[in-house]
KEROTI-153135 format. One record per residue (C-alpha): x, y, z; residue in one letter. Coordinates in steps of 0.1 Angstrom, whole numbers, plus 5000, padded with zeros to 4 digits. Layout:
<nodes>
<<X Y Z> A>
...
</nodes>
This chain:
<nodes>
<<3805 8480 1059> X>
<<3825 8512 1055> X>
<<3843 8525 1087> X>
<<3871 8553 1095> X>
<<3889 8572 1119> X>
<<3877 8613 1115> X>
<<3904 8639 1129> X>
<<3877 8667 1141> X>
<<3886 8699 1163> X>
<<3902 8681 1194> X>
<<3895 8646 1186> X>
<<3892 8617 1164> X>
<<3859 8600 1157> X>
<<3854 8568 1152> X>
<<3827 8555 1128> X>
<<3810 8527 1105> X>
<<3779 8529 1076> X>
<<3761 8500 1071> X>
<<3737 8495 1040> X>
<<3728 8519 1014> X>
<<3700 8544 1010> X>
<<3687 8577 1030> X>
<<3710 8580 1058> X>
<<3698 8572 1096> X>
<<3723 8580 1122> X>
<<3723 8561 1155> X>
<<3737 8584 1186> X>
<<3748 8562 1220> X>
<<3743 8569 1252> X>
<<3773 8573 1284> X>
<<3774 8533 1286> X>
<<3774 8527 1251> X>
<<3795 8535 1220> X>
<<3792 8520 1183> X>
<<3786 8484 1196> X>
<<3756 8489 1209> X>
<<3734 8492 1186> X>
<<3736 8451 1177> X>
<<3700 8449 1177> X>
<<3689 8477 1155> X>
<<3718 8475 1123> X>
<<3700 8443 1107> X>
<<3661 8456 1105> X>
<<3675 8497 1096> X>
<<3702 8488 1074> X>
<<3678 8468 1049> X>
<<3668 8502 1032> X>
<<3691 8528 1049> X>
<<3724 8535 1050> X>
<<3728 8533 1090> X>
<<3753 8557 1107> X>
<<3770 8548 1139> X>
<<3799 8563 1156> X>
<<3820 8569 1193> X>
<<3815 8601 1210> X>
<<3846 8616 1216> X>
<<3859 8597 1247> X>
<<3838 8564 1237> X>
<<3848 8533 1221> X>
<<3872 8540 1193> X>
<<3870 8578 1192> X>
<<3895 8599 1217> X>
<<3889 8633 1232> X>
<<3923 8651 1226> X>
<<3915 8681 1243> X>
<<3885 8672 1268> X>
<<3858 8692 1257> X>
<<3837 8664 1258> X>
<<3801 8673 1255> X>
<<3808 8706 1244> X>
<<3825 8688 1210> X>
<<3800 8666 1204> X>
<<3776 8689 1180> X>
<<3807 8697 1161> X>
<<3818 8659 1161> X>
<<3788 8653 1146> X>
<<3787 8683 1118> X>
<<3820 8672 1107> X>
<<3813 8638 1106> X>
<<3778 8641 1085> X>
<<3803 8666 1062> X>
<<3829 8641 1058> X>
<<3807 8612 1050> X>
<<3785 8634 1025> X>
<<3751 8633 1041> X>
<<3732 8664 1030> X>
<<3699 8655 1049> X>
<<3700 8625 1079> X>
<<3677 8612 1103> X>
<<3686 8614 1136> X>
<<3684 8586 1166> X>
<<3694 8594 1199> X>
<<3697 8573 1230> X>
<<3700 8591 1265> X>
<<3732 8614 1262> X>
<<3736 8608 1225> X>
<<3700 8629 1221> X>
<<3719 8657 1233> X>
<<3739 8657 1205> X>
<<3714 8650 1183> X>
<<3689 8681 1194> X>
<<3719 8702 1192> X>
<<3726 8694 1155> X>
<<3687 8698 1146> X>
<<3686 8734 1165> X>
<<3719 8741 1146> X>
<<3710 8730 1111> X>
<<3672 8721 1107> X>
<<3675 8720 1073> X>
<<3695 8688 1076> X>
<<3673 8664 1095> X>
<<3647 8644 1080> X>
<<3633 8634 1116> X>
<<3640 8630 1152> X>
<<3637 8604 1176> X>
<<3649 8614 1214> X>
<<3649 8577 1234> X>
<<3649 8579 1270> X>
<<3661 8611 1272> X>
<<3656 8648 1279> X>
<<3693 8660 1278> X>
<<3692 8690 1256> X>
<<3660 8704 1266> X>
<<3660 8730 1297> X>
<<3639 8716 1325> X>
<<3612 8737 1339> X>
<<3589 8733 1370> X>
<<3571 8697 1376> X>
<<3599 8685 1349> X>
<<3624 8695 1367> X>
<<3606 8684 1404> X>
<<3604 8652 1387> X>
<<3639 8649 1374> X>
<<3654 8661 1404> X>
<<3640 8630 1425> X>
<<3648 8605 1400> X>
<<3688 8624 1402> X>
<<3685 8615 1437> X>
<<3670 8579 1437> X>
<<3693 8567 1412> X>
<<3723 8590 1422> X>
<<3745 8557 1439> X>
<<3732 8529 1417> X>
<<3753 8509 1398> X>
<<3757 8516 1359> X>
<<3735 8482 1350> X>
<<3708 8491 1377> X>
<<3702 8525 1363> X>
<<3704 8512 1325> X>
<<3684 8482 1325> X>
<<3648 8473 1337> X>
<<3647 8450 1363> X>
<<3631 8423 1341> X>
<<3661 8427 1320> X>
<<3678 8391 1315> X>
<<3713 8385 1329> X>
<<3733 8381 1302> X>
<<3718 8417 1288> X>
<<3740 8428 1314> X>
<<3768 8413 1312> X>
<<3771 8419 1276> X>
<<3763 8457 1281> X>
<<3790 8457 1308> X>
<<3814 8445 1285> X>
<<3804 8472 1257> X>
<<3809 8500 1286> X>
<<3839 8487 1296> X>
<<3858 8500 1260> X>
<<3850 8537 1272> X>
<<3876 8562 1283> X>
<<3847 8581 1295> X>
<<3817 8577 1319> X>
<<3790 8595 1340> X>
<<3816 8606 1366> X>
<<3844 8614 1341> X>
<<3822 8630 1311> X>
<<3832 8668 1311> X>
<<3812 8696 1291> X>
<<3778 8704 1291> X>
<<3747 8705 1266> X>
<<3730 8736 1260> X>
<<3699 8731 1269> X>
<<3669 8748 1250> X>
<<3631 8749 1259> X>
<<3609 8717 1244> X>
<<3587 8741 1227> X>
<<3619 8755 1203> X>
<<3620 8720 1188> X>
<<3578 8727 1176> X>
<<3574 8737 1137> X>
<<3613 8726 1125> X>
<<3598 8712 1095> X>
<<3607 8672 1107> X>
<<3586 8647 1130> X>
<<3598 8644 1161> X>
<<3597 8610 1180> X>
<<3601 8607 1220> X>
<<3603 8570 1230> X>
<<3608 8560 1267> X>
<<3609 8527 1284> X>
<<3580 8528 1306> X>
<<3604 8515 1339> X>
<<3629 8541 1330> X>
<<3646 8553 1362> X>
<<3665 8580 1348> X>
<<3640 8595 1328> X>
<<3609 8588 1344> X>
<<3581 8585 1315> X>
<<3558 8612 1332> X>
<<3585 8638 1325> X>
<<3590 8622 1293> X>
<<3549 8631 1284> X>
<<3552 8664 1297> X>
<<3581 8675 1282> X>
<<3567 8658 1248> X>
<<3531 8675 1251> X>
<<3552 8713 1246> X>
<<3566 8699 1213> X>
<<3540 8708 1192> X>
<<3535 8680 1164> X>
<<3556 8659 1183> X>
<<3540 8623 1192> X>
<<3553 8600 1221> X>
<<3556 8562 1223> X>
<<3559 8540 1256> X>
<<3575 8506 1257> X>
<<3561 8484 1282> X>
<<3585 8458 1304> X>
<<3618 8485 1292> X>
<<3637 8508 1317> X>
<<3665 8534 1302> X>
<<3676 8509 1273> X>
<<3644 8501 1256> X>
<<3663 8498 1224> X>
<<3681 8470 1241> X>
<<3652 8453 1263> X>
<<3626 8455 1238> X>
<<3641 8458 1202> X>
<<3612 8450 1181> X>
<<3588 8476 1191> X>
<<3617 8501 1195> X>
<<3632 8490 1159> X>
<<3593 8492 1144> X>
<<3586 8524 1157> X>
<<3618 8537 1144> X>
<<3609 8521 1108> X>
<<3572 8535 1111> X>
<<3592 8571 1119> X>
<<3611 8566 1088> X>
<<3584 8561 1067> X>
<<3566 8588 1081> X>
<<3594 8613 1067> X>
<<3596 8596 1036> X>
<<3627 8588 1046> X>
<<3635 8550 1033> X>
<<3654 8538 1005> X>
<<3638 8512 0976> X>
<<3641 8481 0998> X>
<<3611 8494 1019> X>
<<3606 8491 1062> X>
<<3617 8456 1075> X>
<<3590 8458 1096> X>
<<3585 8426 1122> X>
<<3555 8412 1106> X>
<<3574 8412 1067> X>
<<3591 8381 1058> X>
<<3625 8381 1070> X>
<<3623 8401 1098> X>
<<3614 8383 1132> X>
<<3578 8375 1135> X>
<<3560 8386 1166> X>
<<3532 8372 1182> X>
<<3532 8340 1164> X>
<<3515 8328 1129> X>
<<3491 8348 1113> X>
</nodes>
């Protein structure tokens, strides 16, 4: 594992690469930050060099002049610069999709695909969208951080764990300043890169029927539903989510010699039981 500290326009950036080969970067949500990802870096990092870092204000990394969102496309820019990577693919959970669909609107040239997990920050909402959204704003408006995050089939200690992983965070959903500039689905169509949406199908934030209408303007685009998974499907259901990122990968031809660790290749939990 390589890791650094990045001094960017306001802030510093923390960050880590794990593994070698095309470059996949891994973009957390509010209650998140590097840590997170635990359950993808083993299957991703077998044949690609897997990217995580802190948004400024998260984990490691420290907003110094409190842009917040509006430094996180930047943050990300000089990051990929620093760290060489000409062409990435790009995987973001809830608020870290913002900053990937701002870095694919900025420099399309530079992402080998897209996946946009429980999420729709980034994209403008627009009539039953936005009807939608707005209810789920107000259902979920005084929950608790692990009731809004986490199915309610999610096991206990899921939630104690993510908890602790939040509690490393300068920032959070009250706190966060800045905002995303939002663009239309349909600008994301004909970019010349697949473009994943996954969503939990118990997702309270993002309810998936916004999800699939937001997904069915992105032309190209395809959508994939996790059953028994609320906001964090990478973190309730990691296999599917990890094999549909690997099947994404290899889509875009974007996976080093090692090949796709998928769940039913040796060395890689089986699912399902013998064959």
């Amino acid at each position: 594992m390589d890791s650094g500290l990045l001094a960017t326009a306001g802030a510093e950036i923390y960050w880590q690469a794990h593994g070698e080969g095309p470059a996949v970067v891994l973009a957390h949500g509010i209650g998140g930050n590097h840590a997170i990802w635990y359950r993808q870096l083993d299957a991703l990092a077998r044949s690609n060099r897997v990217i995580l870092f802190d948004h400024r204000g998260f984990g490691l990394s420290r907003d110094l002049d409190g842009r917040g969102r509006d430094g996180f496309v930047d943050d990300l820019a000089a990051l990929l610069d620093h760290l060489g990577e000409a062409k990435v693919a790009l995987v973001g959970q809830s608020m870290g999709a913002g900053s990937c669909i701002g870095f694919a609107h900025r420099a399309p040239e530079r992402v080998a695909a897209l996946a946009i997990c429980d999420s729709l920050h980034g994209i403008a909402e627009t009539g039953e969208v936005k009807a939608i959204m707005d209810v789920a704003r107000a259902k979920t408006a005084s929950m608790g951080q692990i009731e809004r995050v986490l199915g309610a089939a999610a096991p206990r200690e899921l939630a104690a764990l993510y908890a602790q992983i939040a509690s490393f965070n300068a920032a959070d959903r009250h706190s966060l300043t800045g905002l995303f500039d939002a663009q239309p689905a349909a600008a994301l169509s004909g970019k010349g890169f697949p473009v994943l949406f996954l969503c939990g199908t118990d997702d309270r934030l993002f309810p998936v029927e916004a999800v699939r209408m937001v997904q069915a303007e992105v032309a190209g685009s395809f959508l994939v539903e996790i059953n028994d998974a609320g906001h964090s499907a990478f973190l309730e259901q990691p296999v599917q989510f990890n094999d549909t990122l690997l099947s994404l990968l290899q889509m875009a031809g974007h996976v080093g010699k090692g090949g796709a660790a998928h769940s039913n290749t040796a060395g890689y939990a089986c699912v399902g039981g013998q064959a």
